[in-house]
LUMVEXTOR-188007 format. One record per residue (C-alpha): residue number from 1; x, y, z; residue in one letter. Coordinates in Angstrom, 3 decimals, padded with zeros to 6 digits. Each point is the difference from the previous one (the first is absolute). Layout:
BEGIN
> k,px,py,pz,r
> NUM,X,Y,Z,A .
...
This chain:
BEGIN
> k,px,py,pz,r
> 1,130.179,-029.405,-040.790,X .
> 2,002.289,-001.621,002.422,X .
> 3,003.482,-001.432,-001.295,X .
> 4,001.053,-003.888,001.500,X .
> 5,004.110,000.811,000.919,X .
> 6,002.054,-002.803,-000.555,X .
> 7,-000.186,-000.813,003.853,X .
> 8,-003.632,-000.711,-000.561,X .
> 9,-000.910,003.212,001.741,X .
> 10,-002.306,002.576,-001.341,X .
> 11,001.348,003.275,-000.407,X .
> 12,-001.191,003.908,-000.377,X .
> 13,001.859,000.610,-003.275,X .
> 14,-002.899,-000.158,-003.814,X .
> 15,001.330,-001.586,-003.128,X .
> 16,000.226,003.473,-001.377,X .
> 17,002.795,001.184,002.829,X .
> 18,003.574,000.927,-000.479,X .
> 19,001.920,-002.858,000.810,X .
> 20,002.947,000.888,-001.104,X .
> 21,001.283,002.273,003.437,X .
> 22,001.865,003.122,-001.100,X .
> 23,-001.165,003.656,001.226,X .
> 24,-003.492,001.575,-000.003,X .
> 25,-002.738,000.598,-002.256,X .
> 26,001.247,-003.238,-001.572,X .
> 27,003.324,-000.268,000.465,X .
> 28,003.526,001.528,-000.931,X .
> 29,-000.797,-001.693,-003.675,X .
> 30,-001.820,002.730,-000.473,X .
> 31,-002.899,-002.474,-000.661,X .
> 32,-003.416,000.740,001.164,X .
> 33,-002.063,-001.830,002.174,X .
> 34,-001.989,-001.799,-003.000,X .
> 35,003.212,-001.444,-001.207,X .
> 36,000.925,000.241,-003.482,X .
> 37,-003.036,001.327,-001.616,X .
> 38,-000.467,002.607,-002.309,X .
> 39,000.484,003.693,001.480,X .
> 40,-003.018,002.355,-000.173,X .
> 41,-000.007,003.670,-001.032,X .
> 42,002.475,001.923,001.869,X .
> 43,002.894,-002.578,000.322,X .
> 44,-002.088,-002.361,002.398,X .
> 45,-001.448,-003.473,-000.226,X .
> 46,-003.276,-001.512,-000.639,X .
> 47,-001.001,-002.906,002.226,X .
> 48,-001.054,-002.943,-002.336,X .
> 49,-003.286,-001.236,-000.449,X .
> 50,-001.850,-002.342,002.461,X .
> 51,000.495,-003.578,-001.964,X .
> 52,003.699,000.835,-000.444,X .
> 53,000.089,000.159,003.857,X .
> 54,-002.082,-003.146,000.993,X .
> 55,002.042,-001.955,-002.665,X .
> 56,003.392,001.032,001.627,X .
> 57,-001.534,-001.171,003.679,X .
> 58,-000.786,-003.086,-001.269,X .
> 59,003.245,-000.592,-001.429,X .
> 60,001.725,001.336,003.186,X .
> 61,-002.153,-002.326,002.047,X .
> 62,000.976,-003.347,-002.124,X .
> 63,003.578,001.213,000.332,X .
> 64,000.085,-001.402,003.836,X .
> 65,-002.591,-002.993,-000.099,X .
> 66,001.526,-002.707,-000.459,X .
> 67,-001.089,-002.697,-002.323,X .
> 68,-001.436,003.278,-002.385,X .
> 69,-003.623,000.380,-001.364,X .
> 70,-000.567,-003.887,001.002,X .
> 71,000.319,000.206,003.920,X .
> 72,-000.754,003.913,000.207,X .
> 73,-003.789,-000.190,-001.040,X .
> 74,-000.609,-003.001,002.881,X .
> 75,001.516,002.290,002.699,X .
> 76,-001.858,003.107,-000.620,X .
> 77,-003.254,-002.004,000.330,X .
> 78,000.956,-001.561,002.857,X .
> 79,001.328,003.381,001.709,X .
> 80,-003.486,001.261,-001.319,X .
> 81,-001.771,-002.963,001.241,X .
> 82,001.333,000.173,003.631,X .
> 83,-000.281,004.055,000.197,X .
> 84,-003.648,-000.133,-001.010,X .
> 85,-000.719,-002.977,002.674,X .
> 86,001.721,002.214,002.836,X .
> 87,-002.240,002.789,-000.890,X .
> 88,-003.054,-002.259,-000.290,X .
> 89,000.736,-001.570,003.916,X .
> 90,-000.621,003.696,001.024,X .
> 91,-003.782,000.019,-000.407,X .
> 92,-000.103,-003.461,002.388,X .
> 93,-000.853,001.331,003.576,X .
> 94,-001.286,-001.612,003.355,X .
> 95,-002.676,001.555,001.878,X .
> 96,000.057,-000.364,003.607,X .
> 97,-002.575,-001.248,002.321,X .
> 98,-000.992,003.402,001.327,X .
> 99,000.597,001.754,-003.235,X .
> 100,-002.239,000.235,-003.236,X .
> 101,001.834,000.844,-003.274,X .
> 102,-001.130,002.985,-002.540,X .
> 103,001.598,-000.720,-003.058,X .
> 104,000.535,002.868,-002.337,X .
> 105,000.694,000.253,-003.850,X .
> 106,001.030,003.035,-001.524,X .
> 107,-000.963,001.719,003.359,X .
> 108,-003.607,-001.126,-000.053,X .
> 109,-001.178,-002.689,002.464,X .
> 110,-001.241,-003.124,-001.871,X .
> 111,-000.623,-002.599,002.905,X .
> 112,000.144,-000.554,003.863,X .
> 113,001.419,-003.482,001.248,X .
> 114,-000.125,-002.071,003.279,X .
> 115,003.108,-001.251,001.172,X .
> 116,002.202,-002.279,-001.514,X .
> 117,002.099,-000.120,-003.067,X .
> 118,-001.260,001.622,-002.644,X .
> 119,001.217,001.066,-003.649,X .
> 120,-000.482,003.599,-001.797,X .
> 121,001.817,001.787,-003.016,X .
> 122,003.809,000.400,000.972,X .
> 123,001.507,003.491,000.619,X .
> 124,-000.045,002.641,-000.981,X .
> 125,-003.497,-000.598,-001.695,X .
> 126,-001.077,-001.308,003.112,X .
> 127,-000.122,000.893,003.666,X .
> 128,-001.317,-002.002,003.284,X .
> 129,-001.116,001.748,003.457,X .
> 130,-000.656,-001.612,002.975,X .
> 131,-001.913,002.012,002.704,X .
> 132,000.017,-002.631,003.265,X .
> 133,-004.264,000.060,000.365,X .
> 134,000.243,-001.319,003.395,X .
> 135,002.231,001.696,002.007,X .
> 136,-001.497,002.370,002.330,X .
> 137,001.857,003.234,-000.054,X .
> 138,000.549,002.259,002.756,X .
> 139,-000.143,003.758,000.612,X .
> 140,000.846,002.303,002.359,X .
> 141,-001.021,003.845,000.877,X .
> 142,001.154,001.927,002.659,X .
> 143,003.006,-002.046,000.948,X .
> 144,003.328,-000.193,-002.459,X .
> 145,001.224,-003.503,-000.061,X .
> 146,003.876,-000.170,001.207,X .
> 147,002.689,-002.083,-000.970,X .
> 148,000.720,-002.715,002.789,X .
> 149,003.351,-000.821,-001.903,X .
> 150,001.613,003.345,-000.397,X .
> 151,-001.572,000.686,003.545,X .
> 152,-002.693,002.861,-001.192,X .
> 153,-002.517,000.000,002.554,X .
> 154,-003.549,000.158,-001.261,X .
> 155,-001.341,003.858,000.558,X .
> 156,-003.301,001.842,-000.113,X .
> 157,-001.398,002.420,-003.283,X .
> 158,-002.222,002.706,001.439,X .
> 159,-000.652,001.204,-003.198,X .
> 160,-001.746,-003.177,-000.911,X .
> 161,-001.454,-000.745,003.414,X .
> 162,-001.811,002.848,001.329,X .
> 163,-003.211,000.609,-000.809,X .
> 164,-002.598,002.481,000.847,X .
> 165,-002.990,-001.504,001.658,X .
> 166,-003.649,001.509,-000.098,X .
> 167,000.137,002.203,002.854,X .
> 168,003.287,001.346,-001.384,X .
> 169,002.669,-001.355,002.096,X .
> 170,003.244,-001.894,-001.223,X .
> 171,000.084,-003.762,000.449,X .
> 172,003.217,-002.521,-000.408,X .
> 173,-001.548,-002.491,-001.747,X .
> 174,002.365,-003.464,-001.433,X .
> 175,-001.231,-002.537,-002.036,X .
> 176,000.348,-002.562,-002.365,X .
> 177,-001.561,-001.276,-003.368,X .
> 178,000.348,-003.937,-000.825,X .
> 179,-000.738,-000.236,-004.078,X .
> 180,000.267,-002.246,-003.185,X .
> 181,-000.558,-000.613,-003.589,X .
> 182,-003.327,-000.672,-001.122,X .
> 183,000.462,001.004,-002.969,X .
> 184,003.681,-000.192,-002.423,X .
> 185,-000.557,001.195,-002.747,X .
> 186,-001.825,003.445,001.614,X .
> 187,002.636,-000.169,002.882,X .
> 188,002.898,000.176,-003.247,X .
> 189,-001.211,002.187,-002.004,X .
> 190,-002.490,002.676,001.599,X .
> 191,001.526,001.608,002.838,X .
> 192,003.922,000.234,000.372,X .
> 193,002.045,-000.169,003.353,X .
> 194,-002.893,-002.046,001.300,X .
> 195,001.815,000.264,003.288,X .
> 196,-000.166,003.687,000.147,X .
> 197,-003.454,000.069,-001.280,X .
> 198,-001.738,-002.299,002.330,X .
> 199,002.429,001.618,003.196,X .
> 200,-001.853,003.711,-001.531,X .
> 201,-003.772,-001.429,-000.077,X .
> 202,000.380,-001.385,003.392,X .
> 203,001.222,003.225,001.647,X .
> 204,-002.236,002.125,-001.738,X .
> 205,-003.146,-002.676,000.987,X .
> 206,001.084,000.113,003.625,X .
> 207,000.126,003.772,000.116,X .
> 208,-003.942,000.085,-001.056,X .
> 209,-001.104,-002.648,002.332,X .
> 210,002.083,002.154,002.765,X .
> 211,-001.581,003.186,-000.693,X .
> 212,-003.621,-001.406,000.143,X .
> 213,000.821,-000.623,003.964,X .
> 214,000.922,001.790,003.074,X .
> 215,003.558,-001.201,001.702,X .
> 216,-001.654,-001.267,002.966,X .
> 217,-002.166,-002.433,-001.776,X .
> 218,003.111,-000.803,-002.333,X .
> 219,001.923,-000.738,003.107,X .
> 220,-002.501,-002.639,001.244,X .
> 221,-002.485,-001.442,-001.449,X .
> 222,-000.141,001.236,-003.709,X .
> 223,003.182,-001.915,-001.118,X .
> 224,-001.758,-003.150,-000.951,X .
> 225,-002.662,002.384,-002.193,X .
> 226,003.320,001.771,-001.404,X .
> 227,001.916,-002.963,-000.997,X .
> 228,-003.218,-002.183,-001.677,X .
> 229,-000.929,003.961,-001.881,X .
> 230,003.532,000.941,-001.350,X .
> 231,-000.128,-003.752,-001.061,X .
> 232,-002.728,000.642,-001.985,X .
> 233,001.203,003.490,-001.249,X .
> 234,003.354,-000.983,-001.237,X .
> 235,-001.542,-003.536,-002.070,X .
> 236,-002.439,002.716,-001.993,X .
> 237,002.345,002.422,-000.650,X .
> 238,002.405,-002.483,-001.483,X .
> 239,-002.615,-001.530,-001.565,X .
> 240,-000.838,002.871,-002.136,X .
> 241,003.149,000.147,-001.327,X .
> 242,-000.160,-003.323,-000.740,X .
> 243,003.138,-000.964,001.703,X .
> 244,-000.218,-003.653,000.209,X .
> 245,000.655,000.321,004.174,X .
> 246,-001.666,-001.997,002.593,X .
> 247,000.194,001.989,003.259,X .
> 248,-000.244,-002.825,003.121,X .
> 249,000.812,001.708,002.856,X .
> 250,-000.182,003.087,001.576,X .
> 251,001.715,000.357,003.845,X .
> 252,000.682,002.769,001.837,X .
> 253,003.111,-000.051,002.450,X .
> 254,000.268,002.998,001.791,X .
> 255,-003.312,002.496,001.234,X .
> 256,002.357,002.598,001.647,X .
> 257,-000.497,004.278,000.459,X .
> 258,003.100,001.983,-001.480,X .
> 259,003.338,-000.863,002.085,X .
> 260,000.213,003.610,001.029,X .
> 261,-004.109,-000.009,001.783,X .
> 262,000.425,-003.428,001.115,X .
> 263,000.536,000.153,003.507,X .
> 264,-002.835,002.444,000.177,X .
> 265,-002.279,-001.706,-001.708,X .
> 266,000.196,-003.219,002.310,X .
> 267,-000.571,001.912,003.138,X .
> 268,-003.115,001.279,-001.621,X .
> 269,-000.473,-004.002,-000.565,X .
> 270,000.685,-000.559,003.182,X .
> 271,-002.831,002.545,001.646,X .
> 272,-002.686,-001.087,-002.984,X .
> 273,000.984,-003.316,001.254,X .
> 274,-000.525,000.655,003.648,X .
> 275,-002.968,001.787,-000.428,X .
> 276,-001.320,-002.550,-001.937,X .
> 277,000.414,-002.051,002.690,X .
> 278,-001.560,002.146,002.589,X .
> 279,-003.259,000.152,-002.435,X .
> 280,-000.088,-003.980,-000.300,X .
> 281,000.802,-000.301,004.065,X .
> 282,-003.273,002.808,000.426,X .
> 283,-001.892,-001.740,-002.817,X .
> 284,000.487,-003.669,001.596,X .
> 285,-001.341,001.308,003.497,X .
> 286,-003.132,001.830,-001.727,X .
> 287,-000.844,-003.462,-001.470,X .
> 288,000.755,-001.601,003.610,X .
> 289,-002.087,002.434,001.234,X .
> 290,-003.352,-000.297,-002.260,X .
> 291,000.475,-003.302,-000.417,X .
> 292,-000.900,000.082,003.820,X .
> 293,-002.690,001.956,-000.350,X .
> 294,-001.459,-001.998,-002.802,X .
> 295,-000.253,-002.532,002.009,X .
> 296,-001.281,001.368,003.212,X .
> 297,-002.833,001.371,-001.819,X .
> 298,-000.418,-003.780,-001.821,X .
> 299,-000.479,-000.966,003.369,X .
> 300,-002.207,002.622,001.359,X .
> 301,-002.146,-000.416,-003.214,X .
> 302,-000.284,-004.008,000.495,X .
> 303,-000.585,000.226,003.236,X .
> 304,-002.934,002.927,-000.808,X .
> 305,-001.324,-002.486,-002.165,X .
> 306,-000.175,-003.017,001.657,X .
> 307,-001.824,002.150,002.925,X .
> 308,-002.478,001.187,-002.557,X .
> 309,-000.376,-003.995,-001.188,X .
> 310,-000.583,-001.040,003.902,X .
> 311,-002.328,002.759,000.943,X .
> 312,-002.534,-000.803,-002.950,X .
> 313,000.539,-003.466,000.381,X .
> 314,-000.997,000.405,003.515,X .
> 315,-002.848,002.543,-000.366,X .
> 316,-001.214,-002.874,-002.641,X .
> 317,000.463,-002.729,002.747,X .
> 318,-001.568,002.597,002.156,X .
> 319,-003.376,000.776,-002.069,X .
> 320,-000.508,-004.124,-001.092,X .
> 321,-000.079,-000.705,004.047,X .
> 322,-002.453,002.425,000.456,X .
> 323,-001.966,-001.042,-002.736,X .
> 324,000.504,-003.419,001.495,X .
> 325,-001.383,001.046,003.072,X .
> 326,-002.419,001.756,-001.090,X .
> 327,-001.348,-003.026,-001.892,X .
> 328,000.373,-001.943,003.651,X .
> 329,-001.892,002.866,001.331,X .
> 330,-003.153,-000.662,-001.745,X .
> 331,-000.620,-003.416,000.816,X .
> 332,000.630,000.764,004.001,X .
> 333,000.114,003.850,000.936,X .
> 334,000.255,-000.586,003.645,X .
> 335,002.619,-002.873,000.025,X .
> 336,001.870,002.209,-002.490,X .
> 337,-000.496,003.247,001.923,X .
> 338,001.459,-001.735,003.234,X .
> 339,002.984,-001.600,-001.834,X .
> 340,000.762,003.202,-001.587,X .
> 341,-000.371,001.558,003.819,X .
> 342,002.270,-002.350,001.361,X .
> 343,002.680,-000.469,-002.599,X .
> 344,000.025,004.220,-000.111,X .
> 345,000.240,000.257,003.998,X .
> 346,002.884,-002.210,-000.233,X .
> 347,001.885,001.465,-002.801,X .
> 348,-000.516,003.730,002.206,X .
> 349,000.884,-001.212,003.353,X .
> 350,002.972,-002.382,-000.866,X .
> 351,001.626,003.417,-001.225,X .
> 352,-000.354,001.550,003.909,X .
> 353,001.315,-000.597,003.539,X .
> 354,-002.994,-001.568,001.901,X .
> 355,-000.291,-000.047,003.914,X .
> 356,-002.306,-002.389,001.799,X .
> 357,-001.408,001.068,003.442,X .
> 358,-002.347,-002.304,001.980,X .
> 359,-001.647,001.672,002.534,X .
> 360,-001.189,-002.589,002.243,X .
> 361,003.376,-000.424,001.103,X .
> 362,001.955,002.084,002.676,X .
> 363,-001.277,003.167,-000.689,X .
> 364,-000.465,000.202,-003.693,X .
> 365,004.107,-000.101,000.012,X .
> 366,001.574,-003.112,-002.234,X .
> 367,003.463,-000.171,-000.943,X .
> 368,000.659,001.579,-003.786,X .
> 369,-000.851,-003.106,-002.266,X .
> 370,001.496,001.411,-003.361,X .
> 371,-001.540,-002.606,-002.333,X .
> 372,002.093,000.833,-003.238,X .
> 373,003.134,-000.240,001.535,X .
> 374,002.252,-003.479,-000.100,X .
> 375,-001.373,-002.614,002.833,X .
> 376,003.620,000.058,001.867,X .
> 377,-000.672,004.181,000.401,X .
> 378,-003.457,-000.578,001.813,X .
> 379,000.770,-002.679,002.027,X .
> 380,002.819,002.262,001.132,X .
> 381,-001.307,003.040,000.308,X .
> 382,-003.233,-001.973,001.766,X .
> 383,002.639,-001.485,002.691,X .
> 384,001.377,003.293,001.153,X .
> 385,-003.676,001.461,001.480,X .
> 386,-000.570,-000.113,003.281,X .
């Protein structure tokens, strides 16, 4: 019990304490600290019974109200009152917009709330978290965050970032993991150090995905693959131990060899690169090159073809004239036979150089008379004999 001073503070000392002063163990009265009650066995006192106490309290406690037993009664409510309405305002709490509340009684969760002001038992008995559901939380492996204020420069951890790839050399490999809540109450109460846990799951998942490939391919085109598979990894292994954890993102920052190979390793780049290049340069001519020759023989075949199409066409053209004839024939043989003279006389000699002598004139000897040459040619030529 506490004891009201006369200064209307509370103070340390019971109703049963020595308040008499003297020295110790009671006093120099040579009282004990029970007062004046009967001594026990032995010389000592006996504290007095339990009502005796309480009775004395009370009587203490009237001592400095004023007013006595009728103004002391309203004030101890009212003291009571105001004490149990403080305690009661501590189970009123506001939930934020990105937060959802898990209230708690006796340590076991009875309800989740959205946010806004909300009411649950008062504390001790009762107990409120708020995990912020919608901020997206960001980790970091292979790089140790520095302090911009105190001037700590962010630095690389090897022991986190190199990994063994599936050809068995060492890459540098930095990335990042965005996450969230998707689940409180798991998030809360399942895992512990959720940061530490989720920073774990994603190195370990991007050490698998590395080892399934060889560096070059991790180097190029494979980091897409990587990113999307780790992804993956990391949201079932969390999963299973029903962590509550949302992973969003997975990014990787830095694809680098070891610092101590890397100057090495990008003059190997560099010749892979170059003879790369060389292939592509070779493998762009080739294509020039049959390309070409596709189409030279596209032509040559055409052109065989559309001979082929012409010289049957013709031989047809060919074998209906003759039958043509032929039908011509039989209704006049010797007018056809003499057309068919003719028309094959002229066809042979317009093909030949003719010369014309007369011999009734000067000695059988006439001037050349080429008759398929231009008219201009024989006059000319016709001029210049004697």
């Amino acid at each position: 019990m506490l004891e009201l001073t006369r200064n209307g503070k509370t103070g340390s000392h019971m109703p049963w304490s020595n308040q008499t002063g003297g020295g110790r163990n009671g006093g120099g009265n040579g009282r004990g600290p029970w007062g004046n009650g009967p001594r026990g066995p032995g010389g000592g006192q006996t504290p007095p019974d339990l009502e005796e106490i309480i009775r004395r309290g009370q009587e203490r406690l009237k001592s400095f109200i004023p007013g006595g037993d009728s103004f002391g009664g309203p004030v101890v409510v009212g003291v009571a009152a105001l004490v149990i309405a403080l305690w009661a305002l501590t189970g009123v709490y506001r939930v934020e917009p990105d937060e959802v509340g898990v209230e708690l009684v006796l340590g076991r969760v009875m309800n989740t709330t959205p946010p806004g002001l909300h009411v649950n038992w008062p504390y001790p008995i009762g107990e409120v978290l708020r995990p912020k559901v919608l901020q997206v939380r960001e980790i970091t492996v292979g790089i140790r965050d520095g302090d911009g204020l105190r001037g700590i420069p962010s630095r690389n951890a090897p022991e986190e970032s190199l990994m063994l790839t599936g050809d068995e050399n060492l890459v540098d490999v930095d990335f990042k993991v965005q996450w969230s809540i998707k689940d409180p109450i798991a998030y809360l109460f399942n895992i512990q150090n959720q940061e530490d846990t989720v920073k774990a799951v994603a190195e370990s998942a991007m050490r698998e995905e590395i080892g399934k490939d060889d560096i070059q391919r991790i180097l190029t085109e494979e980091r897409p693959k990587i990113e999307a598979d780790t992804r993956e990894l990391m949201q079932k292994t969390l999963d299973s131990y029903k962590s509550g954890v949302e992973v969003r993102l997975v990014q990787m920052q830095k694809v680098d060899p070891p610092a101590e190979v890397i100057d090495s390793f990008r003059d190997v780049q560099a010749a892979r690169a170059d003879a790369e290049r060389l292939q592509n340069q070779a493998q762009a001519n080739a294509n020039k090159v049959l390309q070409e020759a596709n189409g030279q023989a596209s032509e040559i075949t055409a052109r065989s073809q559309a001979y082929a199409r012409q010289t049957v066409e013709e031989a047809r053209g060919q074998a209906n004239r003759y039958l043509k004839v032929y039908e011509e024939y039989k209704k006049a043989p010797d007018v056809t036979r003499e057309r068919l003279y003719l028309e094959t006389m002229e066809r042979v000699l317009g093909r030949v150089d003719k010369t014309i002598v007369d011999n009734s004139v000067g000695n059988g000897v006439l001037p050349l008379l080429q008759l398929n040459k231009p008219a201009e040619t024989q006059t000319t030529r016709t001029g210049t004999q004697p």
